[in-house]
C-alpha positions, -999 to 999 in steps of 0.1 A, spaced: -787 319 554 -751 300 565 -733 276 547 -739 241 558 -714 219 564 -727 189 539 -722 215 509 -688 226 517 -670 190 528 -635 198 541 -611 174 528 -606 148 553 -563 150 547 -548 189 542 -522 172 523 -546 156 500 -554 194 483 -518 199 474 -502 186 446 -482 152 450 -446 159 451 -438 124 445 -454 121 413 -435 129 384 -443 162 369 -454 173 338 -432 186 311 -450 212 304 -441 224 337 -406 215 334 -404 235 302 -426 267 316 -398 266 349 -371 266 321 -380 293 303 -383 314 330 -347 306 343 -339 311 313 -353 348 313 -339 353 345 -306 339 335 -310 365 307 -322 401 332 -290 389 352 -263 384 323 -278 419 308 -276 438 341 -243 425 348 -227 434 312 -248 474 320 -231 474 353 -197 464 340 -198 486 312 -212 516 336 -182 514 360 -151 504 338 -164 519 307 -172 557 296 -205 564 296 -230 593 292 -244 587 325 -226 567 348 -249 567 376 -278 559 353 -257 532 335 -252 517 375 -289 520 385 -299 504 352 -277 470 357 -283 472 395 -325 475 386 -323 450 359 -305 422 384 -332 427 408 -360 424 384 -342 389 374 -356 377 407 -386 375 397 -387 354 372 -361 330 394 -379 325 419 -408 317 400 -385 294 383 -377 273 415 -411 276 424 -423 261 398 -401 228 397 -411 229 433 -444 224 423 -456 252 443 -489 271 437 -477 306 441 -454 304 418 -473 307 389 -486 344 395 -451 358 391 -440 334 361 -473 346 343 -467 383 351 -426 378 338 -443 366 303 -469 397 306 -437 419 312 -417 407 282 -443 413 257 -443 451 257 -404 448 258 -401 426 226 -426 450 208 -403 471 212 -370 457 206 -391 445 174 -398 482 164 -358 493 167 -338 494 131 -312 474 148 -298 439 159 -323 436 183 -351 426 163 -338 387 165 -334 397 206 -374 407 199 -384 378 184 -365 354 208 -382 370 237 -418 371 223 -416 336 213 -403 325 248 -430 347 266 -460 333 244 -444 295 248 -441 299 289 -481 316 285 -492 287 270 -475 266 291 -483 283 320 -520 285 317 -527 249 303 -547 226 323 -525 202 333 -497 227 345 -522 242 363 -534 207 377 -497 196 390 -493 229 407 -526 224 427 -546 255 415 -583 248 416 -604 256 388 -631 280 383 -660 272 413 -632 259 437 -634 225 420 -604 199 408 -614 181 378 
């Protein structure tokens, strides 16, 4: 049997299922966009000082050294984009935020295991990674950006 038409109304305006732009937007959206600047601010600053430090410097490897800050600039996209995409407002935007914050958990673990200064870098990151989570998943961030809740329907 089909689908009829009375069960599956189409919105009568297309811009009606997107989130109003105009309307002011939640900080918890603000914030989640932050923090993944801020992470992105963070891959670029790090790949820069490897690159710097591979090229000027005197390292084992210098080719690795220059594929590692080259690599970890272009992951810093990521989390950018989601970024702008997010104080956009924009829908797609947060699949890559969420998968950024899914990304920086294994990589605090581990700066958390090292017998080093890195542990505080360890427990920055996890903090900010389970803050932008939390932010990222609640109901009204997920409201503001438009995304439909389970069954297709908008509370």
């Amino acid at each position: 049997m089909g689908v009829r038409a009375e069960q599956t109304p189409a919105p009568e305006n297309p811009a009606s299922a997107s989130p109003d732009p105009a309307g002011p937007r939640p900080p918890r959206l603000t914030a989640a966009a932050v923090l993944a600047a801020l992470e992105g601010l963070a891959l670029v600053v790090g790949g820069a000082f490897i690159l710097v430090l591979g090229l000027t410097g005197d390292p084992d490897d210098r080719g690795q050294a220059v594929t590692g800050g080259v690599t970890l600039i272009v992951l810093a996209l990521l989390p950018l984009l989601a970024a702008r995409g997010l104080l956009a407002r924009r829908s797609w935007s947060r699949g890559p935020a969420v998968i950024t914050q899914i990304m920086a958990l294994p990589v605090a673990y581990n700066l958390l295991q090292a017998d080093s200064a890195a542990i505080p870098g360890g427990i920055a990151l996890g903090a900010v990674a389970v803050t932008a989570l939390v932010l990222l998943i609640n109901q009204k961030t997920t409201r503001a950006l438009g995304i439909r809740g389970p069954g297709g329907e908008q509370d």
